[in-house]
N, C-alpha and C positions, 0 to 999 in steps of 0.2 A: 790353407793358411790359418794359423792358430789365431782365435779370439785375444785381443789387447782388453782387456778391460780395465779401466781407470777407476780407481777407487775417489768415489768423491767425500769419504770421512778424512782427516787430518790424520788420523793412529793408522789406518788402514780399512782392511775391512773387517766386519765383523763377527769371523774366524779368527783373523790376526788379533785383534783385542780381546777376543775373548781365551786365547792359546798363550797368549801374552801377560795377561793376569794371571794365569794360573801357572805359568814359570817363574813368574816372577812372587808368588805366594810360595813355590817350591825354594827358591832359593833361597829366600829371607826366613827362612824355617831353619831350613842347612845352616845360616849362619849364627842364627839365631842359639841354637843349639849348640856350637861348638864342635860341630862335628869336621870341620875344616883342621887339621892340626899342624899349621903353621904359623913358626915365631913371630911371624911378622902380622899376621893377623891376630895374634893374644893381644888383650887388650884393647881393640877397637869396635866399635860397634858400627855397625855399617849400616846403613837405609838404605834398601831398592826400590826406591821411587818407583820406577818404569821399565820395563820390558819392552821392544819391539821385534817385532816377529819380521820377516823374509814373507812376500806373497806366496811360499811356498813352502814356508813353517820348517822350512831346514837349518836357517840364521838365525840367530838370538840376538841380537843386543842389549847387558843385559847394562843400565846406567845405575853407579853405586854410589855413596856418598859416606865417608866415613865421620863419625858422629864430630864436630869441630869445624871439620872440613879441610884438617891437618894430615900431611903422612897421604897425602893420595896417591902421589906416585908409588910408594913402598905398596900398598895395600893391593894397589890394579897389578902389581907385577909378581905379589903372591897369588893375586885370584890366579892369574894366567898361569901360572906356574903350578893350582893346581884344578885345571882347569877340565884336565882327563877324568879324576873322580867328580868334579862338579855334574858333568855331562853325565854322566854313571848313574848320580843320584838325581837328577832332572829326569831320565830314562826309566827308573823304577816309579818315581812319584807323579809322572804323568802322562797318561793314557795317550801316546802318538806313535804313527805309523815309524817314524825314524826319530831318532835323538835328533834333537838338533845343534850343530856347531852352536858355541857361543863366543862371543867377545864382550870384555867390559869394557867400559866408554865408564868416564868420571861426568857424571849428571851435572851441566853446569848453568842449570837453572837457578839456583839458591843467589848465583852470583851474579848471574843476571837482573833477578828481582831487586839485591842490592843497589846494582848500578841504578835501578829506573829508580827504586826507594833516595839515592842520592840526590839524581837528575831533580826529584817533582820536590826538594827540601832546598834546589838554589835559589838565588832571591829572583831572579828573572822572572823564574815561574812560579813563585809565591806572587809578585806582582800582575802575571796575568790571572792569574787564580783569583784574587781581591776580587770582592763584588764591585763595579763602580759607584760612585753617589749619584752622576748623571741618568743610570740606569733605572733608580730606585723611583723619580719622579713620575 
């Protein structure tokens, strides 16, 4: 019976973060460069936030954010499309037994921070946030 083991870090384990940073330093290089040569990606500049890795470093996930945070959909359906040479140049620039599939996922963290950025600026919670004067005695 195969060993289950539970990863108790949040990213994984720490193979996975560490195979996960360094795909994700390879791709932000690729895009970086320009070496990508589709329409739909001139002009944009992308951030890869974050990489996670498959407990078996075969899946990529790779999450991208294009500079704005406009035109996501266009950009993730050019990655994918060309998603053959990205894997190619993932597989030359770093040292693993098998290339690993990727998918991009639109990073939707920025949007998230926003919403809680809005949530803690309502007045509700501006008012439990006030220090009280009862307090201060």
């Amino acid at each position: 019976m195969p060993r289950q083991k539970k990863s108790s870090s949040p990213g994984g384990s720490q193979r996975q973060l560490r195979v996960g940073e360094t795909v994700r330093h390879a791709v932000a290089e690729i895009l970086s460069q320009g070496e990508v040569h589709d329409p739909d990606l001139e002009g944009h500049i992308i951030t890869v936030p974050e990489v996670r890795m498959s407990p078996d470093l075969k899946l990529a996930t790779i999450y991208v954010m294009p500079l704005g945070g406009r035109d996501t959909d266009t950009v993730i359906s050019a990655l994918d499309r060309n998603k053959k040479f990205l894997r190619g140049e993932i597989a030359h620039r770093v040292n693993l037994k098998f290339a690993p599939d990727i998918r991009f996922r639109v990073d939707e963290r920025f949007d998230e921070a926003e919403r809680i950025e809005k949530l803690l600026r309502t007045p509700a919670v501006q008012r439990d946030l006030a220090p009280d004067s009862d307090d201060e005695e």
